[in-house]
C-alpha positions in Angstrom: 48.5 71.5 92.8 48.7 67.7 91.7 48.2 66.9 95.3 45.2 69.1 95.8 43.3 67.5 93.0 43.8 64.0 94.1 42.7 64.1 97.6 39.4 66.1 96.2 39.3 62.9 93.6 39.9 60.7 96.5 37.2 62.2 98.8 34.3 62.7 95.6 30.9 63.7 96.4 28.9 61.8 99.7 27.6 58.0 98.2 24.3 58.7 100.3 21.0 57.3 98.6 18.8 59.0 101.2 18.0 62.5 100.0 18.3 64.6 102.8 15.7 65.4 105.2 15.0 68.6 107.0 12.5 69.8 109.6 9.8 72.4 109.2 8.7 73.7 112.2 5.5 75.9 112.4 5.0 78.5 114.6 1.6 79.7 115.1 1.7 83.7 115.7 -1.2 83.7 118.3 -3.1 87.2 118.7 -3.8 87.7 122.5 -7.4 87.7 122.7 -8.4 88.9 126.3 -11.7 86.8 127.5 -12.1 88.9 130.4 -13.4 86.4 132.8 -11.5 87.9 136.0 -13.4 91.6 135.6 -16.2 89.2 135.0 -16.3 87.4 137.7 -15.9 90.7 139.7 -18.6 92.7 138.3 -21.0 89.5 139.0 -19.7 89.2 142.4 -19.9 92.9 143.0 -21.2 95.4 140.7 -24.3 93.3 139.1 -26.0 95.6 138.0 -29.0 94.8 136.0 -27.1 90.8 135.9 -24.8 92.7 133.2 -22.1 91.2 135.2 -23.6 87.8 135.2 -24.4 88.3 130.9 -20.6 89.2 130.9 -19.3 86.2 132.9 -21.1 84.2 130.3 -19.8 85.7 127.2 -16.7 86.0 128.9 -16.7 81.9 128.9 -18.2 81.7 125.8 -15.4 83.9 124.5 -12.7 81.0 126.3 -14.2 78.1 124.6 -14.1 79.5 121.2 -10.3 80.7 121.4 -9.7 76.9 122.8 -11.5 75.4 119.6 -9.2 77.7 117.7 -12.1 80.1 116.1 -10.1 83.7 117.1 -12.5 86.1 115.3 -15.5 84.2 117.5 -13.7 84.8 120.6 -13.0 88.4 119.9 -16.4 88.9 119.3 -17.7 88.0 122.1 -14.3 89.2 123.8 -15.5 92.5 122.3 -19.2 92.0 124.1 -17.8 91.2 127.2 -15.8 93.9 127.2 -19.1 95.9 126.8 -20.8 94.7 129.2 -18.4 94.6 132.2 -18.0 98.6 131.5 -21.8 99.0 131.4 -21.9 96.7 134.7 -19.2 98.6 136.0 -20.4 102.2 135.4 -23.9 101.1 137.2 -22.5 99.7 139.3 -20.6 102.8 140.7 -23.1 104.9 140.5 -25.8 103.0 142.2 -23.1 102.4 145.1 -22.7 106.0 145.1 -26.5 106.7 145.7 -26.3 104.3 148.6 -23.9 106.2 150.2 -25.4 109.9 148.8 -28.9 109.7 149.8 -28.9 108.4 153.0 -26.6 111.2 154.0 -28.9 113.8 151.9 -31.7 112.6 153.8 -30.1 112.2 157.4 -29.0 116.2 156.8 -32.6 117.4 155.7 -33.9 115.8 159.3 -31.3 117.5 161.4 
């Protein structure tokens, strides 16, 4: 017991005048915001209907800059917009293809 209480007398408490440091690290929980630019680019390329594609493409990349500045509830806005607009885009899109193919045939049949 003796011996016990000299070696923790011996040893004492760490003679460091630093106080101790630590690290904080901070991890930013980033919310996926989807800019859409791929379907974007498609529906300009393909399905631009009324330019929505082309409005899209734009507020697709207006959508990018603002999640690169940082501003998240800007970029799902226009996210949200985008999104709009490629389905709008889309929807006429098929449809007017559709009618391509539809009435030519209608009409070829009515001839025959």
């Amino acid at each position: 017991m003796l011996k016990e209480e000299h070696e923790v007398a011996a040893l004492g408490a760490p003679h460091n005048p630093a106080p101790p440091t630590s690290t904080v690290i901070h991890i930013r929980s980033e919310t996926s915001v989807p800019d859409h630019v791929v379907w974007s680019l498609f529906n300009t390329l393909f399905m631009n209907s009324c330019c929505l594609g082309f409005i899209a493409f734009a507020y697709s990349v207006k959508s990018r800059d603002r999640k690169m500045v940082g501003d998240l509830t800007g970029a799902q806005a226009y996210a949200s917009t985008t999104k709009c607009l490629n389905i709008w885009a889309l929807i006429l899109g098929i449809l007017t293809t559709i009618l391509l193919i539809i009435i030519p045939i209608l009409i070829l049949q009515a001839y025959q």
